[in-house]
C-alpha positions in Angstrom: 107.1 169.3 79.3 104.6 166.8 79.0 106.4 164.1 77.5 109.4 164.6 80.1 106.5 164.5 82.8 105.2 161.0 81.1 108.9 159.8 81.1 109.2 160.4 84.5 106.0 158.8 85.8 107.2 155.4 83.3 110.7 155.4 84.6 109.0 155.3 88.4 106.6 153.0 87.8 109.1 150.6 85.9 111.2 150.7 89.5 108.0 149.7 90.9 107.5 147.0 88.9 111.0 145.6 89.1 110.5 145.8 93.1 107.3 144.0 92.8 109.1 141.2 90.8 110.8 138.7 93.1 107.7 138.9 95.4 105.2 137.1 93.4 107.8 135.4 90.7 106.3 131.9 89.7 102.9 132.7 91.3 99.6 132.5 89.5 97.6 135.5 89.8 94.9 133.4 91.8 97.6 132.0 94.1 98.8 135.9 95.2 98.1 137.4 99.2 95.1 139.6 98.4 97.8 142.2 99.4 100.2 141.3 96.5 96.8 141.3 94.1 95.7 145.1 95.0 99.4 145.9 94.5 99.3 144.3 90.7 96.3 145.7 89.8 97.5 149.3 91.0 100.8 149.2 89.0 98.1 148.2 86.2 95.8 150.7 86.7 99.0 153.5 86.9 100.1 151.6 83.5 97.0 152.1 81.4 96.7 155.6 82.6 99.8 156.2 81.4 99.3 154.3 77.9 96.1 156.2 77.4 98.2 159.7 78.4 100.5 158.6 75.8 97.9 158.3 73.1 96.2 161.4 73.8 99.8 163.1 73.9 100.5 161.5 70.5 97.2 162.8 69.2 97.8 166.6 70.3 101.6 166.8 69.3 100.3 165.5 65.7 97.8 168.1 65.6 99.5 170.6 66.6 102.2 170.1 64.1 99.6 170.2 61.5 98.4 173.6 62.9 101.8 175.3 62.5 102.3 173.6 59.5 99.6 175.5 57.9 99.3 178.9 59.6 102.7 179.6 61.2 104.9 181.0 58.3 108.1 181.9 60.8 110.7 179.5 60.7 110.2 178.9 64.6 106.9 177.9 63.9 108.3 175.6 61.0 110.8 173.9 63.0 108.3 173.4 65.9 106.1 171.4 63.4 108.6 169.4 61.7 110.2 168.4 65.5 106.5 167.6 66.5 105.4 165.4 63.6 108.4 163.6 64.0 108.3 162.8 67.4 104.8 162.0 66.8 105.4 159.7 64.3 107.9 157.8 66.0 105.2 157.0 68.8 103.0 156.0 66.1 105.4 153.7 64.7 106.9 152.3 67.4 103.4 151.6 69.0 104.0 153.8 72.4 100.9 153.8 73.5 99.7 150.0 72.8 103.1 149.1 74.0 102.5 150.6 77.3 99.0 148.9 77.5 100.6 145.4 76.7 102.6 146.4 80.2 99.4 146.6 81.7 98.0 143.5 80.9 100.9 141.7 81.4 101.4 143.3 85.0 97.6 142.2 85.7 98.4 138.8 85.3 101.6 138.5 87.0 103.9 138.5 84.1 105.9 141.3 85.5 109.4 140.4 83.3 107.4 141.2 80.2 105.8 144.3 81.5 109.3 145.3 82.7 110.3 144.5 79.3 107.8 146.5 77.8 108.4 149.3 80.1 111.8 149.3 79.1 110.8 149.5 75.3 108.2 152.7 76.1 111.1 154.2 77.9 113.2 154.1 75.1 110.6 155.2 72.6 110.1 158.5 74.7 113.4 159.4 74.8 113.9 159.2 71.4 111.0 161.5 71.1 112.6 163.7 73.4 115.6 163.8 71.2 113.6 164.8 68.4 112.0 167.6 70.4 115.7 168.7 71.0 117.2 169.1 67.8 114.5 172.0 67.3 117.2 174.7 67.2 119.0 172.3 64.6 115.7 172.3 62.4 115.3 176.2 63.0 118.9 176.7 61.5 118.4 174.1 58.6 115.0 175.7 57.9 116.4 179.2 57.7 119.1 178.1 55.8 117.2 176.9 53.0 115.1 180.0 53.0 118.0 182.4 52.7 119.4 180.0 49.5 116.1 180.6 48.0 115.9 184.4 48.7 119.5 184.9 47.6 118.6 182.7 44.2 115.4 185.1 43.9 117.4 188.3 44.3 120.0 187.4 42.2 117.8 187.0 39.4 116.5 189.9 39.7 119.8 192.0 39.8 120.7 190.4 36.2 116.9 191.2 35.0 117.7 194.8 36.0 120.5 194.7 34.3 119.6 193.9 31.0 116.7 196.6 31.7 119.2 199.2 32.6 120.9 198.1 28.8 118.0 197.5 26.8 117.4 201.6 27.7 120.9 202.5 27.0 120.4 200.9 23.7 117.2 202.1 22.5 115.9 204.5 19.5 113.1 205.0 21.6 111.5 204.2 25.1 107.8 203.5 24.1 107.3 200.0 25.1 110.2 200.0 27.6 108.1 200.5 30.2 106.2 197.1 30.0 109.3 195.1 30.7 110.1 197.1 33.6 106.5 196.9 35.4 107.2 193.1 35.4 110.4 193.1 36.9 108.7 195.7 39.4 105.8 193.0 40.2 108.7 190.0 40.2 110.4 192.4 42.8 107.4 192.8 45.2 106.5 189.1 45.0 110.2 188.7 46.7 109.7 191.6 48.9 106.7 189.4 50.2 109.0 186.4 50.5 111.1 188.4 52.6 109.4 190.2 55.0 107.3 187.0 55.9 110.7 185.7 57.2 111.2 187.6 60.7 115.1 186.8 60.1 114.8 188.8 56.8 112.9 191.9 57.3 115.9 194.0 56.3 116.4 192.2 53.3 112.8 193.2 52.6 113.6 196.9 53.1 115.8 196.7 50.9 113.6 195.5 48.5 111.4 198.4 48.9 113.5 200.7 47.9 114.1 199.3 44.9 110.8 198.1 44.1 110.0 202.6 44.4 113.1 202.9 42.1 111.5 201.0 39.5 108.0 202.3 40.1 109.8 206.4 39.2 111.3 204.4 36.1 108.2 203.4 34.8 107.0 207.3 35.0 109.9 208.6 33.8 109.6 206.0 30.4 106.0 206.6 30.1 106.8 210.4 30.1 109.6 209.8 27.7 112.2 210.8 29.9 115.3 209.2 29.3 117.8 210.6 31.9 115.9 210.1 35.1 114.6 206.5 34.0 118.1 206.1 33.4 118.9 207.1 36.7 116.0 205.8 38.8 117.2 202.4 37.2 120.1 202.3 38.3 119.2 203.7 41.7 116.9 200.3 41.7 120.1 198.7 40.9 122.0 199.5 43.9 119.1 198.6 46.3 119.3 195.2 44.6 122.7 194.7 44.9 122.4 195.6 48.8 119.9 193.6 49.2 121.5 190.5 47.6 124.8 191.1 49.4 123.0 191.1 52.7 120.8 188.4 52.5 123.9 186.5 50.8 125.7 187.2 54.6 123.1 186.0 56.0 122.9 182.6 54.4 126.4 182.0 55.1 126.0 183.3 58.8 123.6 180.8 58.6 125.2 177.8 57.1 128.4 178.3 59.7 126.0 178.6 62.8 124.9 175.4 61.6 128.4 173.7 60.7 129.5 174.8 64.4 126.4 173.0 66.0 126.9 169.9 64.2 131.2 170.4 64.8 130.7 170.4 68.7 128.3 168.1 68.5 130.6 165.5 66.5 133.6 167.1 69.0 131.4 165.7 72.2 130.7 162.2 70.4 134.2 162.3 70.4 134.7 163.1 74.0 132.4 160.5 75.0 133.9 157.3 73.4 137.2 158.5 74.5 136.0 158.1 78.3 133.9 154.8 77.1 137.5 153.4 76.2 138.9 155.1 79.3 136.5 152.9 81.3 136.6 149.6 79.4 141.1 150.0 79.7 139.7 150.1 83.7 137.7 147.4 83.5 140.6 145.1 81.6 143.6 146.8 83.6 142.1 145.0 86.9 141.8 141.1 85.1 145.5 141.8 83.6 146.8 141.6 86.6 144.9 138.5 88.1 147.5 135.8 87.4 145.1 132.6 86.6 141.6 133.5 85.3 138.3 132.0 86.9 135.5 130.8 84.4 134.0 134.5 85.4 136.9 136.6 84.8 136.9 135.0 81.7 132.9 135.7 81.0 133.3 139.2 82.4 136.4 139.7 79.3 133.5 138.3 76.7 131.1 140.9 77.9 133.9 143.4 77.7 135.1 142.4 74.0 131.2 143.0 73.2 131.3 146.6 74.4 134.4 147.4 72.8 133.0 146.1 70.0 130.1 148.4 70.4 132.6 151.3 70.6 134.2 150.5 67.3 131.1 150.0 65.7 130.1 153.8 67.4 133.4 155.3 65.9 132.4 153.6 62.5 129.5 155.2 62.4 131.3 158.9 62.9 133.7 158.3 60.5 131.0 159.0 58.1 130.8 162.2 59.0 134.4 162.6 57.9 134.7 160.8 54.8 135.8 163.8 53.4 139.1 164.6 55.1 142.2 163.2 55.1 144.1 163.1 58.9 140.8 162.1 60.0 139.8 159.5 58.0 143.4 158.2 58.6 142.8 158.3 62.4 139.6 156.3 61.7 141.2 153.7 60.0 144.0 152.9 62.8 141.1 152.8 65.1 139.3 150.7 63.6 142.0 148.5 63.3 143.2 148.6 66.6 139.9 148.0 68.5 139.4 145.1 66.5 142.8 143.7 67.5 141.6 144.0 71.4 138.0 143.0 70.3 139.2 139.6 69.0 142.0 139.5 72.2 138.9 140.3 74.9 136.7 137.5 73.3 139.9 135.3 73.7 140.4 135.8 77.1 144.2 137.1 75.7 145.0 140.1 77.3 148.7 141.6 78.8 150.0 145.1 78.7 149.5 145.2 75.0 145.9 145.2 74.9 146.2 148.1 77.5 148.2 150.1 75.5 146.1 149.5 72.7 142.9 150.8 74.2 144.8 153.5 75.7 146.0 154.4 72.0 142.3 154.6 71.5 141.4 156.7 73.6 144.1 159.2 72.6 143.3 159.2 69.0 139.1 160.0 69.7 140.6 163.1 72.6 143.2 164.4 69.1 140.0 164.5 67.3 138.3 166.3 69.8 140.6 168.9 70.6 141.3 169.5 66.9 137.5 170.8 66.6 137.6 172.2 69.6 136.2 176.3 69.5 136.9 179.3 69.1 136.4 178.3 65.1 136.6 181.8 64.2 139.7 181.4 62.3 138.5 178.0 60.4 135.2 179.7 59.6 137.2 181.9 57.6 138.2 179.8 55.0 136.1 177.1 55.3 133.8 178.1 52.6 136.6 177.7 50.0 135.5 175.1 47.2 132.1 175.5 48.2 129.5 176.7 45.8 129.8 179.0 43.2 127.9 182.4 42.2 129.5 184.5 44.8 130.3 182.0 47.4 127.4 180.7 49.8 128.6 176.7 49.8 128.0 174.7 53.0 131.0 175.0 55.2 133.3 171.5 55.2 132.3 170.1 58.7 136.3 169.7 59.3 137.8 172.8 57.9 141.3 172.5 56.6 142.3 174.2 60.0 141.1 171.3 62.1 143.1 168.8 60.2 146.5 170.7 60.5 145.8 171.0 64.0 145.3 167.1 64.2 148.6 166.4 62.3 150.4 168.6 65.0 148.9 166.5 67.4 149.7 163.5 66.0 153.2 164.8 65.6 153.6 166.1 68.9 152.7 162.1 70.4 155.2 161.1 67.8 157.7 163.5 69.4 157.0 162.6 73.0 157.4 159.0 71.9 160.5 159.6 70.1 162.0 161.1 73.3 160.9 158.5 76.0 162.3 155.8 73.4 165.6 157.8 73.3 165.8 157.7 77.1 165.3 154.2 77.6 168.1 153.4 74.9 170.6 154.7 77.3 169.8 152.0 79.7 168.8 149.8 77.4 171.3 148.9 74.0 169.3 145.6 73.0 166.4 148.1 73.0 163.3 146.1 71.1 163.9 146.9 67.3 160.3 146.4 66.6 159.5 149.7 68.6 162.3 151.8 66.9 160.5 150.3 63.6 157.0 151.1 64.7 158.0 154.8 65.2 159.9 155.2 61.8 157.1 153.7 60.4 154.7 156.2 62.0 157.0 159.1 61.1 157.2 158.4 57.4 152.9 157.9 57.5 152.7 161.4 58.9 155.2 162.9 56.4 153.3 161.3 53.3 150.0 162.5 55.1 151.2 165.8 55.5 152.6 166.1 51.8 149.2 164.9 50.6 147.5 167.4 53.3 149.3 170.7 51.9 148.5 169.3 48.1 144.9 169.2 48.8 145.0 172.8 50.5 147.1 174.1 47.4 144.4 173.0 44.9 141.8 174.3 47.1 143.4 177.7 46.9 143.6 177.4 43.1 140.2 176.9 42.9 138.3 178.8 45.5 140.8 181.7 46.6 143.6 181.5 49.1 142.7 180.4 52.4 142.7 183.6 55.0 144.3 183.2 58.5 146.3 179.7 58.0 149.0 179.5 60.6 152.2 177.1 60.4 151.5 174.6 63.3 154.3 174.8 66.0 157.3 172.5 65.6 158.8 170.9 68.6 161.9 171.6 69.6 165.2 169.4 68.6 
């Protein structure tokens, strides 16, 4: 709330400042209207407030971090600290509060571009310290995560040390010294009951625990009395509440792990969603200069600034494609955008543009919206397979961000465009017999690229079932009609 407030009281005093700007542009500080002068040295005066706010903002968020680093064991409490520390530390690096004071200074002597310049950079800095703040919940999930890997590792050590327990009685002469073993694997038991009860998440897990821990504990007695039968079945009673325990906490790591695939699936779905309407803006913006029939000098500077925003939205869909170097429809997707934004990029720049470029930036924009609507939720019936490959020991790998379910609904999508196109091209042919052959070309070409992507697609899936287990839930994406 604080650092929102602080962003708030920047952001108005940066429109201040602007305002103040063509007033006392070119002046000397000695040659302002002693009105003018007050007015500097107030936006000054609001400025270092704010940089020494900033500071002592900087100071508590980093202390508190440290706080809940060392008392507060709960995985809010952890995520809280790691968001804080971060956003602290990007203040601290990026020099939020001097930068703020360098505003000041400037403003006091009448440099007001720099001090808006400045402003501008503190602005930034704060929202990216917002951002950090925001991705709390992320943390939590990543945090909680990781704990459940380790108590699941923990537990299932302990079922295979009860196991050879449970056989080094059924094998023995005699039980004196068999109960030494067994006291150990009691105290190894308790040390992970500990682990998870100080986990709120996990509390279950730790009764669980309990039980067996008192299961081992009647072992012990029953060896120390010599009393085969009901160690033998107090063991394997301690068995069972092992087991339970491991099977629950191991549903609960990957309840875990596909809470945190979803988050990070809509949140590369909206990324999506936005560079769609970017291009949807920018094919606008170009739609209106197409059909000016001789470009001015500033048409032709407004068509440079637009190639250098459509280069900024391929460079932007470069930079998700790594999230999906894994996949294969995808990845493919990428690749033609890629190469089609750089084909309007170069035209843009060259002041080149017709109904091609247009259709090009309208491709585009269709192939981020496919991508989007192929992750779009409910994922209930991705989640169910999207595990398979993962990692062994009874399951529990990270979720694929782009299940195998997302990329079939892609290639229908794909296919379905293919199909629409196929069908408007079929109409104009009846009024058209010298119909371009490039575009009847162009579509065969695109048809045989989705058959081979498709083949490779089910090949991929295929050795994914041989490996990890059948996928559950797979449906056959619908075909359009002849």
């Amino acid at each position: 709330l604080q650092l929102s407030q602080l962003a708030s009281m920047q952001e108005n005093l940066s429109a201040d400042t602007r305002n103040m700007l063509p007033r006392t542009l070119g002046q000397d500080p000695d040659q302002l209207d002693p009105a003018d002068r007050a007015h500097l040295d107030e936006l000054a005066r609001r400025q270092t407030e704010l940089a020494t706010k900033a500071a002592a903002l900087t100071r508590q968020m980093q202390a508190t971090a440290d706080t809940l680093a060392r008392q507060g064991d709960q995985v809010e409490d952890q995520a809280a600290a790691a968001a804080l520390a971060e956003a602290a530390a990007i203040s601290q690096r990026q020099g939020l509060a001097q930068t703020m004071q360098r505003a000041a200074q400037s403003t006091q002597h009448n440099r007001l571009s720099a001090a808006s310049q400045d402003q501008l950079d503190a602005q930034d800095v704060i929202q990216r310290m917002l951002g950090e703040l925001n991705q709390q919940e992320q943390r939590r999930r990543e945090i909680l995560r990781r704990r459940l890997t380790r108590l699941v590792e923990a537990i299932a050590k302990l079922v295979e040390q009860q196991k050879q327990q449970i056989d080094r009685l059924q094998n023995a002469q005699v039980l004196a010294g068999l109960d030494e073993p067994l006291a150990a694997l009691r105290r190894n038991t308790l040390g992970v009951q500990d682990q998870a009860r100080a986990t709120r998440q996990t509390v279950a897990v730790a009764d669980l625990l309990a039980l067996a821990v008192a299961g081992q504990a009647d072992a012990i007695l029953s060896l120390r009395d010599l009393k085969r039968e009901p160690a033998r079945a107090a063991e394997n009673q301690a068995l069972e509440h092992l087991e339970a325990a491991l099977e629950k906490a191991s549903q609960m790591r990957d309840q875990a792990a596909a809470q945190q695939v979803r988050q990070q699936r809509g949140q590369l779905r909206k990324a999506y969603l936005a560079l769609a309407q970017q291009q949807d803006d920018l094919h606008d913006q170009v739609q209106i200069l197409v059909g000016i029939a001789a470009l001015s000098r500033r048409h032709r500077a407004e068509l440079v600034e637009l190639g250098h925003a459509e280069s900024d939205l391929r460079f932007a869909a470069s930079e998700l494609q790594e999230q999906v170097a894994q996949t294969l429809i995808f990845l493919h997707l990428h690749e033609r955008i890629d190469t089609t934004a750089a084909t309007v990029v170069s035209r843009l720049r060259a002041a080149d543009i017709d109904e091609a470029v247009l259709a090009d930036q309208a491709s585009i924009a269709s192939m981020l919206r496919r991508m989007a609507e192929a992750l779009e939720e409910p994922q209930a019936q991705s989640d169910d397979f999207a595990g398979q490959g993962g990692g062994g020991g009874g399951g529990g790998g990270q979720p694929p961000l782009v299940p195998p379910v997302a990329e079939l609904k892609l290639l229908r999508g794909l296919q379905q465009d293919l199909y629409d196109r196929t069908r408007r091209i079929g109409g104009e042919g009846l009024d058209k017999p010298d119909l371009d052959r490039r575009a009847l070309l162009d579509l065969s070409a695109r048809q045989r690229e989705l058959a081979g992507l498709g083949e490779r697609l089910i090949h991929r899936m295929q050795r994914r079932a041989r490996l990890g287990g059948a996928p559950q839930n797979l449906q056959e994406p619908e075909r359009p009609s002849r």
